[in-house]
C-alpha positions as CSV (number, residue, x, y, z in Angstrom):
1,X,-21.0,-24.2,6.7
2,X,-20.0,-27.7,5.3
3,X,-16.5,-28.4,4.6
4,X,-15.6,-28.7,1.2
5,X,-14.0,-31.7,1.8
6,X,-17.1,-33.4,4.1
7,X,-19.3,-32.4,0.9
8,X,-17.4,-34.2,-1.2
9,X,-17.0,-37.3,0.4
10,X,-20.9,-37.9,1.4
11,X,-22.2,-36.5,-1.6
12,X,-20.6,-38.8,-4.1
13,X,-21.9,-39.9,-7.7
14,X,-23.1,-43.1,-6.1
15,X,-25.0,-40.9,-4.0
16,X,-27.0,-38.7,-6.4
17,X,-27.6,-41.6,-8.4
18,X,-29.2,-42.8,-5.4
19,X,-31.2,-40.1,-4.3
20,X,-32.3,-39.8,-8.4
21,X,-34.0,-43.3,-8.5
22,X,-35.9,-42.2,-5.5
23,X,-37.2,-38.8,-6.4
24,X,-40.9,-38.9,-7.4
25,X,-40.4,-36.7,-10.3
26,X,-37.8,-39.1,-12.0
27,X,-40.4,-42.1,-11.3
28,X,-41.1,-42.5,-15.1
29,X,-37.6,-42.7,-16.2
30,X,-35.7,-45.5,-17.5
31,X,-33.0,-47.0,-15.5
32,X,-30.6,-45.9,-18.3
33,X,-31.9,-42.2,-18.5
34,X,-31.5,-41.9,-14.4
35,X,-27.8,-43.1,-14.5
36,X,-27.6,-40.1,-17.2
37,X,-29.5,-37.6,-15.2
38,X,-27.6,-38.1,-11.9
39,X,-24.0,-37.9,-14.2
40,X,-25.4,-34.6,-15.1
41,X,-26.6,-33.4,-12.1
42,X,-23.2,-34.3,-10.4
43,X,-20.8,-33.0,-13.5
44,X,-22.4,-31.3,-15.6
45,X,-23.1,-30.7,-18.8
46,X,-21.8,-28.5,-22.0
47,X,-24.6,-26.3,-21.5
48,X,-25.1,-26.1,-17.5
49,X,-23.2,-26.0,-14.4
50,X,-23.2,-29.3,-12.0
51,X,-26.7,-29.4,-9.9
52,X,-25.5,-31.4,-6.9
53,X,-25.2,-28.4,-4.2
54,X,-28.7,-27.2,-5.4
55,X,-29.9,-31.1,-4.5
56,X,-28.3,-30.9,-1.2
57,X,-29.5,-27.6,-0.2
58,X,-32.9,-29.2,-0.9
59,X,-32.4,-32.6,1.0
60,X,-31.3,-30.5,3.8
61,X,-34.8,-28.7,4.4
62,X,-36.8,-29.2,6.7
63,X,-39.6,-29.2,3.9
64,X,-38.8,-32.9,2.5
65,X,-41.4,-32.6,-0.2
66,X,-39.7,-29.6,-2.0
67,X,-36.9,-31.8,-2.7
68,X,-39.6,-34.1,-5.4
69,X,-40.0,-30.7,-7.2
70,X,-36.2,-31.0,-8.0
71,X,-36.3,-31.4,-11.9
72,X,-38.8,-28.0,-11.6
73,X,-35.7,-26.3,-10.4
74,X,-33.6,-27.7,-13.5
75,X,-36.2,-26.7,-15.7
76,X,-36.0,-23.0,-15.1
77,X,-32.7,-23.1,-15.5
78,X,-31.2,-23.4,-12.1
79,X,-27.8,-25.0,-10.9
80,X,-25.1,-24.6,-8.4
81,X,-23.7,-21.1,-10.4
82,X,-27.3,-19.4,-8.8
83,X,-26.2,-20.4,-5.5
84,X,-27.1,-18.9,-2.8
85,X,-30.3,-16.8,-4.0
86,X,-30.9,-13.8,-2.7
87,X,-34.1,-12.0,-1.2
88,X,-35.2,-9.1,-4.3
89,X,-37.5,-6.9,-1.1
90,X,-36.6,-9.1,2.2
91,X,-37.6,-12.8,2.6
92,X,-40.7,-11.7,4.0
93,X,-43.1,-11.8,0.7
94,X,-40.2,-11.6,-1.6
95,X,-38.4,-13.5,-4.5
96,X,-35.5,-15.5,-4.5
97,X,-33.7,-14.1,-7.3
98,X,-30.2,-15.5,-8.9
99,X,-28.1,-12.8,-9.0
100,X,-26.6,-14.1,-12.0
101,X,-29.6,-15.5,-14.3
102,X,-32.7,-12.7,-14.1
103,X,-34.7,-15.5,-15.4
104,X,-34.2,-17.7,-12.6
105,X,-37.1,-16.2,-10.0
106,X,-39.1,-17.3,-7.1
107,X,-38.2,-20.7,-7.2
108,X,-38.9,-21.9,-3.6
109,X,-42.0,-23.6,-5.4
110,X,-45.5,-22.8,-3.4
111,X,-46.2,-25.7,-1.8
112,X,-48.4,-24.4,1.1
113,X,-51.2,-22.6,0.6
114,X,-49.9,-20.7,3.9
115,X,-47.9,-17.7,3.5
116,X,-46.0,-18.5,6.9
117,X,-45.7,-21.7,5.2
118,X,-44.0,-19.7,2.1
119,X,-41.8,-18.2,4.1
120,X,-40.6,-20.7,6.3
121,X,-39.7,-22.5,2.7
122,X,-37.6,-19.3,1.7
123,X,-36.0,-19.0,4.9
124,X,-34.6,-22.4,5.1
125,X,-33.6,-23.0,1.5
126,X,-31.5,-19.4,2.0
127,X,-29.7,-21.2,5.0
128,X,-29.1,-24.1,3.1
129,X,-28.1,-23.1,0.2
130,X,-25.4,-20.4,2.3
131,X,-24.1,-23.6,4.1
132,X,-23.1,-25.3,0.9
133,X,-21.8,-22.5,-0.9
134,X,-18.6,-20.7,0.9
135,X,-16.0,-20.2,-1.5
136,X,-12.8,-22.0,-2.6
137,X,-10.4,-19.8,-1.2
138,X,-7.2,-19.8,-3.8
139,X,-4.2,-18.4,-3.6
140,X,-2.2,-18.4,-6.9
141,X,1.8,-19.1,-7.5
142,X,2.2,-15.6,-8.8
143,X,1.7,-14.3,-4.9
144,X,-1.5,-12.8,-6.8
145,X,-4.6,-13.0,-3.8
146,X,-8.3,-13.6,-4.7
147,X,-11.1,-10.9,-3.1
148,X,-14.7,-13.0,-3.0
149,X,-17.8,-11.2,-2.8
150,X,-20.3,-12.8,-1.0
151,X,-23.8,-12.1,-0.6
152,X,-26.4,-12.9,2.5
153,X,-24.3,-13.7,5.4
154,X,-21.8,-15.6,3.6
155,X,-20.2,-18.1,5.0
156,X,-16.6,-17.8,5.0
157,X,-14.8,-21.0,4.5
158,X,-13.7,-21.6,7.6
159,X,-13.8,-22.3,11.7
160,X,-13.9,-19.4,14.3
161,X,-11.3,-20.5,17.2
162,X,-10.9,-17.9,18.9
163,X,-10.9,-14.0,19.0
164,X,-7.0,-12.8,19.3
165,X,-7.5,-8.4,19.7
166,X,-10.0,-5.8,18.9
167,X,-8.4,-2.2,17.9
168,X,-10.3,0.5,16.7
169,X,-9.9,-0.3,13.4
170,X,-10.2,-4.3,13.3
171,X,-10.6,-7.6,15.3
172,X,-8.9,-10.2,14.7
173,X,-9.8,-14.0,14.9
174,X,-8.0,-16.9,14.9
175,X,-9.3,-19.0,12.3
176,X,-8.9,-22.5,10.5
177,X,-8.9,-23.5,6.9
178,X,-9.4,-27.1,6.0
179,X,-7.1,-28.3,3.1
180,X,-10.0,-29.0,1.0
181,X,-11.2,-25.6,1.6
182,X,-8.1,-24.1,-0.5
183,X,-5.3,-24.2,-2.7
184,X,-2.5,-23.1,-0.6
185,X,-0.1,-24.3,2.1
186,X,-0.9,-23.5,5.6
187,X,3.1,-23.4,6.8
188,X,5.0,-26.2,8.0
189,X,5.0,-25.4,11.8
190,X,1.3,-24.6,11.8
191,X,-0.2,-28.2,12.2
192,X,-3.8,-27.1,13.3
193,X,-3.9,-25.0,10.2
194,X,-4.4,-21.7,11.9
195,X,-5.1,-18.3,9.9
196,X,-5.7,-15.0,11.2
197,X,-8.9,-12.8,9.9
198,X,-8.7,-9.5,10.5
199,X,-12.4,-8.4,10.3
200,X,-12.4,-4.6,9.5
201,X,-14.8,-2.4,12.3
202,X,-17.4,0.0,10.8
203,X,-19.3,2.1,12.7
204,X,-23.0,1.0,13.5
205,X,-25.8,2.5,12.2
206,X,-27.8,4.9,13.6
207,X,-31.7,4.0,14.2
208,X,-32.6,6.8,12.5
209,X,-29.8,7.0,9.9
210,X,-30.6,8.7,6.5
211,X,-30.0,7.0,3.3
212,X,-27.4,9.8,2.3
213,X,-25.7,9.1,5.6
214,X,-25.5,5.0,4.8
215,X,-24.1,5.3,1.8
216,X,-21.9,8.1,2.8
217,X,-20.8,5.0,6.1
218,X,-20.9,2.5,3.3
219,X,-18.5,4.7,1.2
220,X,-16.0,5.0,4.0
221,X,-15.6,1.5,5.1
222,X,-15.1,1.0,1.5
223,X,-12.0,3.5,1.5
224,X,-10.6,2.1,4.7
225,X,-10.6,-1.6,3.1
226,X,-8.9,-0.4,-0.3
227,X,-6.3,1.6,1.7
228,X,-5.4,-1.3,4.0
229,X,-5.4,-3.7,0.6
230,X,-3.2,-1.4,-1.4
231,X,-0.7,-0.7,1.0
232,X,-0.6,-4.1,1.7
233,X,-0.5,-5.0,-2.2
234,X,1.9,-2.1,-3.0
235,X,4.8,-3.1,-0.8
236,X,4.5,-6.5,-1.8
237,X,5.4,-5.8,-5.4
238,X,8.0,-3.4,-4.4
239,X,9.6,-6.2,-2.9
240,X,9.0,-8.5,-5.0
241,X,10.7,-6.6,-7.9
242,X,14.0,-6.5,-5.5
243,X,16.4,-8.0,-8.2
244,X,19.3,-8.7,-5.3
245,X,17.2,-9.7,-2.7
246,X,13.6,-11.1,-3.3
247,X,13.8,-12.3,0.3
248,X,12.5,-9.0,1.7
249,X,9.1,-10.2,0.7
250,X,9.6,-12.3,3.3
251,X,9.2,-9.6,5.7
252,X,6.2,-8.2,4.6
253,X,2.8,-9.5,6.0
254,X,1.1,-11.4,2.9
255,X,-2.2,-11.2,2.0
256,X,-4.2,-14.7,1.2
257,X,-7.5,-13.5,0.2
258,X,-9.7,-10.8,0.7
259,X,-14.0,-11.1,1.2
260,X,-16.5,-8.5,1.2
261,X,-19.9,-10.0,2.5
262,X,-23.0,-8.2,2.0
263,X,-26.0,-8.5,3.9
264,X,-29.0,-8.0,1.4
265,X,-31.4,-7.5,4.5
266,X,-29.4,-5.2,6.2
267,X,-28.2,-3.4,3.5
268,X,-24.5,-3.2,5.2
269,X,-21.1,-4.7,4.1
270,X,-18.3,-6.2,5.8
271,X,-14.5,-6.4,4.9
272,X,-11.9,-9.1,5.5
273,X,-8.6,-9.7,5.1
274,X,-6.6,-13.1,5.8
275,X,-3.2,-13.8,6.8
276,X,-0.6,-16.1,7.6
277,X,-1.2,-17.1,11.0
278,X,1.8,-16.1,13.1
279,X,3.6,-17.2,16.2
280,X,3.3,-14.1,18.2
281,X,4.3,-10.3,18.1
282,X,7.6,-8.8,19.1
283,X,6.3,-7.2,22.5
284,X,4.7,-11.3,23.1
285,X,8.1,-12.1,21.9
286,X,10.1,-10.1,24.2
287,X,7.5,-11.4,27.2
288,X,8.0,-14.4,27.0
289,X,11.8,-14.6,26.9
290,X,12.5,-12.2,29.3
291,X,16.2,-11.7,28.3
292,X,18.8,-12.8,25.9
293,X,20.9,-16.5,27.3
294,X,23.9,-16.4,29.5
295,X,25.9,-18.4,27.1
296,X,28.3,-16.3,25.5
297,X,27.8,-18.4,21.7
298,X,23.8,-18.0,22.3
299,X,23.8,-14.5,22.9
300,X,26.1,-13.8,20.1
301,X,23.6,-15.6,18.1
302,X,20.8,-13.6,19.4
303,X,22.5,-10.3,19.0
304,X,23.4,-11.4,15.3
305,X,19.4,-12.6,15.0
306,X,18.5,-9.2,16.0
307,X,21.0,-7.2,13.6
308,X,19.3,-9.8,10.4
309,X,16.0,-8.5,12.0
310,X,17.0,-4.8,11.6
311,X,18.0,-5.0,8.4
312,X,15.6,-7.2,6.9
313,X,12.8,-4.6,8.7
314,X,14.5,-1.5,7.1
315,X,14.4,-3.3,3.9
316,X,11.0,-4.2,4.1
317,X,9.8,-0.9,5.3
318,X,12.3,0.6,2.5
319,X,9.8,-1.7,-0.1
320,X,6.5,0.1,1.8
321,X,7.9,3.9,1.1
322,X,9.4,2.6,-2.4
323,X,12.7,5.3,-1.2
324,X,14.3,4.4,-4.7
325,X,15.3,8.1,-6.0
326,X,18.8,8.5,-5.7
327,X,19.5,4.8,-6.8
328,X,17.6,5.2,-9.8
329,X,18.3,8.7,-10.6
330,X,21.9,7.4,-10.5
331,X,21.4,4.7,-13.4
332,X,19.1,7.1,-15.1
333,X,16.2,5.9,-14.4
334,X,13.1,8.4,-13.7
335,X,12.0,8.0,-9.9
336,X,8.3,6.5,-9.8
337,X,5.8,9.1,-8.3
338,X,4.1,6.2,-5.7
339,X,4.9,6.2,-2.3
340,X,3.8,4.2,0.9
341,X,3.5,4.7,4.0
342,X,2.9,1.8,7.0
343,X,1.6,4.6,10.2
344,X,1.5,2.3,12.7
345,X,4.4,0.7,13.2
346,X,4.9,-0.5,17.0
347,X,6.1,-3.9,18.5
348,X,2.2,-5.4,18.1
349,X,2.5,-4.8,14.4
350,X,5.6,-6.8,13.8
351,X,5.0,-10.2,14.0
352,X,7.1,-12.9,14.6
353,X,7.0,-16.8,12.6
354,X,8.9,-19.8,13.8
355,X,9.6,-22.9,11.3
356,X,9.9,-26.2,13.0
357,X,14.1,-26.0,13.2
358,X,13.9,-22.8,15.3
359,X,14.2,-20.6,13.2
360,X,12.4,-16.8,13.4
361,X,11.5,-14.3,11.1
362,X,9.9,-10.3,12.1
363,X,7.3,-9.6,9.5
364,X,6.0,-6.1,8.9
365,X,2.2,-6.2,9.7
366,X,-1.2,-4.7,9.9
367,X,-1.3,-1.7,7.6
368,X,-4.4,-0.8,9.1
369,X,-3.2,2.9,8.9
370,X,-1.2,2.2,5.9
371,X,-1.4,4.9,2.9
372,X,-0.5,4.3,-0.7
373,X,0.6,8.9,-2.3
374,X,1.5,10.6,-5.0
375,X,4.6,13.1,-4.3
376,X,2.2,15.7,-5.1
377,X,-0.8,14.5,-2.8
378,X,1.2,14.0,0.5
379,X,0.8,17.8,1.3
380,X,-2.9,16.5,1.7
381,X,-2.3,14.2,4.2
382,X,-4.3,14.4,7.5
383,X,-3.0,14.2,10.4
384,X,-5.9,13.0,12.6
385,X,-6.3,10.3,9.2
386,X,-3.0,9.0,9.4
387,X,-2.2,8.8,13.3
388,X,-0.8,5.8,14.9
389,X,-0.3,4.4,18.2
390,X,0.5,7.3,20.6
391,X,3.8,6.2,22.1
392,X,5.8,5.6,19.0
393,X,4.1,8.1,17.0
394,X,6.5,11.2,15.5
395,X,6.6,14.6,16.7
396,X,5.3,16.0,13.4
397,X,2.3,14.7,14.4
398,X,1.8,17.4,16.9
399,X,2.3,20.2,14.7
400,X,-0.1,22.7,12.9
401,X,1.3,21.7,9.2
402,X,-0.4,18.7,7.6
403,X,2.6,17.3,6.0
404,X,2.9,13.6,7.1
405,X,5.4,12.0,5.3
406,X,7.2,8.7,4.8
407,X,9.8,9.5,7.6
408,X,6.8,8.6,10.0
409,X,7.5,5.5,10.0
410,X,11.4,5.5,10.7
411,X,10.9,7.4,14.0
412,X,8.5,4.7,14.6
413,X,10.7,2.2,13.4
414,X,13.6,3.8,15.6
415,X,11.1,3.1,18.7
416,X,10.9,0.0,18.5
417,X,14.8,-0.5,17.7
418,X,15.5,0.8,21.0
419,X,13.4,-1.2,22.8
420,X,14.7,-4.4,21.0
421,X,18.3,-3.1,22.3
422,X,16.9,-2.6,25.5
423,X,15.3,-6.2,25.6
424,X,18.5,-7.4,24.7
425,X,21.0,-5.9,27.3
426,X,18.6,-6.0,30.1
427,X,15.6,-7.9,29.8
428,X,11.7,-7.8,29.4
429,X,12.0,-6.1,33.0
430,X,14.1,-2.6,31.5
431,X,11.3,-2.5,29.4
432,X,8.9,-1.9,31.7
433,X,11.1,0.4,33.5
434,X,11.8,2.6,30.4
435,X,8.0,3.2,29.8
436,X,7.7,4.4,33.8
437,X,10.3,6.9,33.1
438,X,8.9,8.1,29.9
439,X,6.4,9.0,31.7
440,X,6.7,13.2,31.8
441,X,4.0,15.4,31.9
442,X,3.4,16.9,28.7
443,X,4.8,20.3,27.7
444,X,2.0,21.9,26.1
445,X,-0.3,24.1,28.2
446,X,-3.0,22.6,27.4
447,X,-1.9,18.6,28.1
448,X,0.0,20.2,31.7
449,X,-2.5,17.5,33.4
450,X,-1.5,14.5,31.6
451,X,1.6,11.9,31.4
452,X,2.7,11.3,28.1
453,X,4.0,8.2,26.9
454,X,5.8,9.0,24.2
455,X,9.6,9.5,23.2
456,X,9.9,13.1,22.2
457,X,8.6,16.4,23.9
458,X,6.1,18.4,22.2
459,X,7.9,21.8,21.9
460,X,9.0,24.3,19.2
461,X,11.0,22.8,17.9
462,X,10.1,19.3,19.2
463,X,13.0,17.5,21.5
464,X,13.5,13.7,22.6
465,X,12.6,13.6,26.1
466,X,15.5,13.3,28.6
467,X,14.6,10.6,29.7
468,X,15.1,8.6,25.9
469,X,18.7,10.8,26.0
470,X,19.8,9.2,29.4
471,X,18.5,6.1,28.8
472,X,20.3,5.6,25.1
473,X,23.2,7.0,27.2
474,X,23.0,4.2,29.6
475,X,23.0,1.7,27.1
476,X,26.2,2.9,25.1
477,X,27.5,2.5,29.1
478,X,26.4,-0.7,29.6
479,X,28.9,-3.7,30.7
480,X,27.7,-5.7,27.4
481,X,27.7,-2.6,25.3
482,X,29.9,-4.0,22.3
483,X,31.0,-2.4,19.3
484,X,28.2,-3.5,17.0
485,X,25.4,-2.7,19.4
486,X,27.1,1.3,19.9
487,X,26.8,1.5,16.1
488,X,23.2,0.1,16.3
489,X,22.6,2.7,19.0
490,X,24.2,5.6,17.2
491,X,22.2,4.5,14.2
492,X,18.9,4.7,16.1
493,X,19.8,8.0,17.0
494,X,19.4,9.6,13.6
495,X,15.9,7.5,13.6
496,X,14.8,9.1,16.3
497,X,16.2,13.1,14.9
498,X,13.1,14.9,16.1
499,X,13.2,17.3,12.8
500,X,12.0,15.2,10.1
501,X,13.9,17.1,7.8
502,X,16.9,16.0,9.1
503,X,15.7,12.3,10.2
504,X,17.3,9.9,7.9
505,X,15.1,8.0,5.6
506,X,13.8,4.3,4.5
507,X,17.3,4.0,2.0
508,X,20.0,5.2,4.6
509,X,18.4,3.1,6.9
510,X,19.1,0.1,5.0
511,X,22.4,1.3,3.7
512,X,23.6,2.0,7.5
513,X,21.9,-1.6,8.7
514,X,24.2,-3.3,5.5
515,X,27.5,-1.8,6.2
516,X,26.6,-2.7,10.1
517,X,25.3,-6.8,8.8
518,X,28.4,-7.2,6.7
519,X,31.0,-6.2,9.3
520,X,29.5,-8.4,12.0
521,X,30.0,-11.5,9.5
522,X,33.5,-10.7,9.1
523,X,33.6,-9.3,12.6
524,X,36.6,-10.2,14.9
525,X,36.7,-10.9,18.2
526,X,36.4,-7.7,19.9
527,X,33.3,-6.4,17.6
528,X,30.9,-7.9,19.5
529,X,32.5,-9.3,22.7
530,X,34.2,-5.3,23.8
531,X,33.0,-4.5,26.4
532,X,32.6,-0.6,27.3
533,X,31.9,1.9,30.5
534,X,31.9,0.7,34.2
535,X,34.2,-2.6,33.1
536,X,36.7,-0.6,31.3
C-alpha cells in the first residue's frame, strides 16, 4: 500500500491541476474551468466526495489510456467513497461494483476489444485502487477503538516487520504504523513505531467443503473474534469506571483497532486485532535478567517493583471477573450479572512495557481464551472451550462437571506468582529447575505413561503436587526469605487451594495484595531485610 503520508505529499493540488491540463478529455476546457475541475477533484464538492485517489489508481495502471476516460468515471458518479470496487461473480467476466452506490457498475471502460484485455484492465485497477485505499486507523480520546471492514484483500495500513509467535489461536506480527497512517501516539520509548497484530487463525477449508459447512466455519471464526473483543472491551470499562484507581487500566492490554478483511473471491474472512507494541513478556523478562541485583537498595527496589506488580495484576484481573458483589451489596447497590473471565493466563500472556526512565509496567494480555457470562450461563461453560495453557491450568479442568468459573484464573494467576518469587530469590536458573521437578507422572490410569507439567495432581479430590508443597517450603526457608515475601507466599497459597470452592477470589486477592502494598511503604527495617531458616 501507499502511505498516507507519501500520498499526500506527491499528489498535491499542484499536481492534479497538472495532470487535468493534460488529460485528453479536459482538452476543450478553459484554463479557468480546469483550475475549477482539479479543486474539485482534489476537495470536493457539496455534492461529491474528493476524486484524487480514483485519479491515482488510474495513473498507476499499466493501461495509460484508461486514465483520458477519467471525466467518464465522474460522470457516473464515481469518487474516492467507491473505492476499492469489488468483483459482483469473480474478476473473470464480472463487474466492478461500488459497494456503496448500486449505480456505479462496470466502470473499468472497454477499451480492448479483447476480453484478456478486459480483464487485465479489472485486474489492475482492483490492485490499484486497494493500494490507495487502507484505512485511517483512529483511535479516539474516550479509549473508544475503531473495527474497519475491508473488502478484497485490504490492505491494512501498515508494514509487516516481522512475525513474533504462532499459537493455535493467533499469530502475531510485529508491525509499523506511520504517523500519517493514524491518530494516535505510538508510546514514547517505541521510536520505530512498532505495533503488534495479532491475526486470528481459522481453520482452512476443505476442497470439497459444503456451503452449510463455510458458513457454519465462517460463523465460528466470527464468535472466536467477538469473544476475544469483548473480553478485551469488557475489562477495560470495568476499569475504567474504578473511581479510586483509574490506573488499573493501565494493566490491561488495550485495544487500538480492530479489522475484518473479506476476500470477495474467496468468500473467507479474516480478523485482527492491534496492540500496543510491548517490550517483552514476563518469562522474556525473567530470561533476560537472570536474577534480582546484589545491591541491597536495588533488590529492595525490585522486590517492591514486584509487590506493585502483584497488586496492580490482581486489580486488573479483579476489573476482567468484575468480583464487585460484596462491595456493592454493602452500599446497596444491586451486583451486575456480567462476568469475565481471562483463561489463559501464564507468564507469555503478561507483558511487560518500559518508558524511556526505566520504568516497567505488567499488562494483562491476549484474551485469546477470554469469556464475557451471565451468573446464570456459566454452568454452560465448556471445558474443552475454555482451556488454557496446560501447566498453569486449574484442576477443575480435569473434572467431569462443566462448571468453569472465574477462580480459573487466580490458580493461574497464583502460578505465575510463584514463579515470579522464585525468579526473585533464585534466579531464571530455579526456574528451570522447578519445571524438572514438576515433572510427575500423572495419577490417572489412563495418563500413567505421561509426565505432567502442571502444579496440582489429578486426583479425587485434586492435590498440589509435592513437589509445588516442598518447593513453596523451600522458599519460606530461604536465606533472603523476608517478612513481606512469607506473606506473599502464604498468600499464593490460598491461590493455589486446589478446591475452587475454597480458592480465594479476584476481590480477596486484591484486598490481601493492599494490606501487603501498604505495609511495605511504611515497612521498617526488618520487613523486608529478616532473614529466615538456615541463617537464623
Amino acid at each position: 500500500f501507499l502511505p498516507r503520508g507519501d500520498f499526500y505529499r506527491i499528489f498535491t493540488p499542484e499536481v492534479v491541476l497538472h495532470i487535468v491540463i493534460h488529460l485528453k478529455c479536459y482538452m476543450s476546457e478553459s484554463d479557468e474551468r480546469k483550475r475549477r475541475l482539479a479543486q474539485d477533484i482534489y476537495f470536493g464538492e457539496s455534492q461529491r466526495a474528493p476524486c484524487h485517489k480514483l485519479l491515482a489508481a488510474l495513473i498507476l495502471m499499466h493501461h495509460r489510456e484508461v486514465v483520458h476516460h477519467f471525466a467518464s468515471f465522474i460522470q457516473h458518479g464515481m469518487n474516492d467513497d467507491c473505492l476499492p470496487l469489488e468483483p459482483t461473480s469473480g474478476v473473470l467476466g464480472g463487474k466492478l461494483v461500488c459497494r456503496h452506490r448500486d449505480h456505479c457498475r462496470d466502470l473499468i471502460i472497454n477499451h480492448d476489444t479483447d476480453e484478456d484485455s478486459d480483464e487485465s484492465a479489472r485486474e489492475d485497477f482492483m490492485k490499484q485502487c486497494e493500494s490507495l485505499t487502507a484505512p485511517y486507523t483512529i483511535w479516539s480520546e474516550d479509549d473508544k477503538h475503531c473495527h474497519y471492514i475491508l473488502y478484497a484483500k485490504g490492505p491494512l495500513p501498515l508494514k509487516y516487520i516481522r512475525s513474533v509467535s504462532v499459537g493455535g489461536f493467533g499469530e502475531v506480527s510485529c508491525v509499523q504504523l506511520a504517523d500519517a497512517d493514524r491518530s494516535f501516539f505510538a508510546g514514547d520509548n517505541n521510536p520505530n513505531k512498532f505495533f503488534a497484530l495479532k491475526k486470528l487463525l481459522t481453520e482452512a477449508p476443505c476442497p470439497d467443503e459444503t456451503a452449510t459447512s463455510h458458513k457454519q466455519r465462517e460463523a465460528d471464526s466470527r464468535i472466536a473474534f467477538d469473544l476475544e473483543l469483548s473480553s478485551l472491551l469488557f475489562a477495560g470499562s470495568r476499569a475504567s469506571k474504578e473511581v479510586e484507581d483509574p490506573n488499573t487500566k493501565r494493566h490491561l492490554l488495550e485495544v487500538f483497532a480492530t479489522y475484518e478483511i473479506h476476500d470477495v473471491l474467496s468468500n473467507l474472512t479474516t480478523y485482527y486485532f492491534l496492540f500496543p507494541w510491548a517490550n517483552g513478556n514476563l518469562k522474556e523478562f525473567w530470561e533476560a535478567k537472570t536474577r534480582w541485583n546484589t545491591s541491597l537498595t536495588t533488590r529492595q527496589d525490585d522486590l517492591g517493583w514486584m509487590i506493585e506488580q502483584f497488586f496492580w495484576l490482581a486489580k486488573a484481573l479483579r476489573s476482567v471477573h468484575n468480583d464487585r458483589d460484596q462491595t456493592l451489596s454493602s452500599r446497596g447497590i444491586p451486583s451486575n450479572s456480567r462476568y469475565g473471565r481471562h483463561g489463559d493466563i501464564k507468564p507469555q500472556n503478561i507483558l511487560y512495557f518500559e518508558d524511556r526512565d526505566g520504568r516497567r509496567t505488567l499488562v494483562l494480555g491476549d484474551f485469546g481464551l477470554g469469556r464475557v457470562n451471565s451468573k446464570h450461563s456459566r454452568s454452560l461453560i465448556s471445558p474443552d472451550s475454555t482451556r488454557g495453557t496446560v501447566t498453569y491450568q486449574a484442576p477443575e479442568f480435569d473434572n467431569t462437571d462443566p462448571l468453569i468459573s472465574r477462580k480459573t484464573d487466580i490458580f493461574s494467576l497464583g502460578c505465575v506468582f510463584l514463579e515470579f518469587v522464585t525468579w526473585l530469590l533464585d534466579g531464571a536458573d530455579a526456574l528451570k529447575v522447578f519445571e524438572n521437578q514438576r515433572m510427575e507422572p500423572d495419577a490417572r490410569p489412563a495418563y500413567a505413561a505421561f509426565s505432567m507439567d502442571t502444579f496440582y495432581v489429578s486426583c479425587t479430590p485434586p492435590k498440589l503436587k509435592d513437589s509445588v508443597k516442598n518447593w513453596i517450603q523451600n522458599l519460606l526457608d530461604h536465606l533472603d526469605c523476608a517478612e513481606v515475601v512469607e506473606n506473599l507466599l502464604n498468600l499464593i497459597e490460598k491461590m493455589l487451594e486446589p478446591d475452587h470452592a475454597e480458592r480465594i477470589g479476584s476481590q480477596i486477592l486484591e484486598s490481601e495484595l493492599s494490606k501487603i502494598r501498604i505495609t511495605w511503604k511504611v515497612r521498617d527495617e526488618g520487613y523486608s531485610t529478616r532473614q529466615y531458616g538456615k541463617g537464623e
